[in-house]
C-alpha positions in Angstrom: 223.7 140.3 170.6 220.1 138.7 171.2 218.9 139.6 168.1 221.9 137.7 166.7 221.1 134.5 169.1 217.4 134.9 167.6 218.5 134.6 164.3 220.8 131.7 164.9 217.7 130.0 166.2 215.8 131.3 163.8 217.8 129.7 160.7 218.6 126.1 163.0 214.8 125.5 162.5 214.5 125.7 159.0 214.3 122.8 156.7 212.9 123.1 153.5 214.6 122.4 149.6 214.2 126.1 148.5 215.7 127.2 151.7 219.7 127.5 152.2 220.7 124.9 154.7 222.4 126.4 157.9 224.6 124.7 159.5 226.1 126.6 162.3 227.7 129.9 163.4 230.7 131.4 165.1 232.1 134.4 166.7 235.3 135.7 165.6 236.0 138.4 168.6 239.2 139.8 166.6 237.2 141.2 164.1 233.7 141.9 165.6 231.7 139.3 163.6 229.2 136.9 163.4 229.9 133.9 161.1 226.9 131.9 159.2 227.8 128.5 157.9 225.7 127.2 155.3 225.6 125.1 152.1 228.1 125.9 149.0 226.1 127.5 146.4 228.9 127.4 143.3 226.5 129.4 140.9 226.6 132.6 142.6 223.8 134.5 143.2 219.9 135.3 141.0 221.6 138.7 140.7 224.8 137.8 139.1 223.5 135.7 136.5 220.8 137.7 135.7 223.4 140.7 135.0 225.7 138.0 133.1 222.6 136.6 130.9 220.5 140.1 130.6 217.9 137.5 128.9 215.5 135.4 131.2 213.1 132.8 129.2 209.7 132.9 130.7 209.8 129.4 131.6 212.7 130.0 133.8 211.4 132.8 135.9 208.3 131.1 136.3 210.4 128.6 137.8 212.1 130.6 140.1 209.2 132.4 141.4 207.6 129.1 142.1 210.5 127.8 144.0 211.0 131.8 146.1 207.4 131.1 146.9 207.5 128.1 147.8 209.8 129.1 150.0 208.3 131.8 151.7 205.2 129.7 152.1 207.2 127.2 154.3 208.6 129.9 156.1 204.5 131.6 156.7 203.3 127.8 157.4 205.6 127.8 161.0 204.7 128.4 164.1 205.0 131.8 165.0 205.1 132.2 160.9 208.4 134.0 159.7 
């Protein structure tokens, strides 16, 4: 349970464009789970549409890998880093 609370914390501090926006969480005691509430992402997942398109320009996953790291370089920048 406190490394649930931990998270929750966790994802209520982050605030960056490349980052999914959390918005709150839930318990639903009927079935045992923890419930995340975050922004709508309507295009899926990288994993889906790389499966559906087989074929990624260059320029694209450049792209992506700057915005991933990006990212992760917010997340390193905190204090303690993530």
């Amino acid at each position: 349970r406190s490394r649930i609370v931990n998270e929750v914390q966790l994802l209520q501090r982050l605030s960056h464009k490349n980052i999914i926006s959390f918005h709150g969480s839930w318990v639903n005691r009927e079935k045992e789970q923890v419930v995340f509430v975050t922004e709508i992402l309507s295009s899926g997942t990288l994993k889906s549409f790389v499966d559906k398109v087989q074929v990624i320009r260059w320029r694209i996953a450049k792209r992506w890998a700057t915005q991933i790291l990006n990212g992760l370089d917010y997340m390193h920048s905190l204090d303690p880093p993530i």
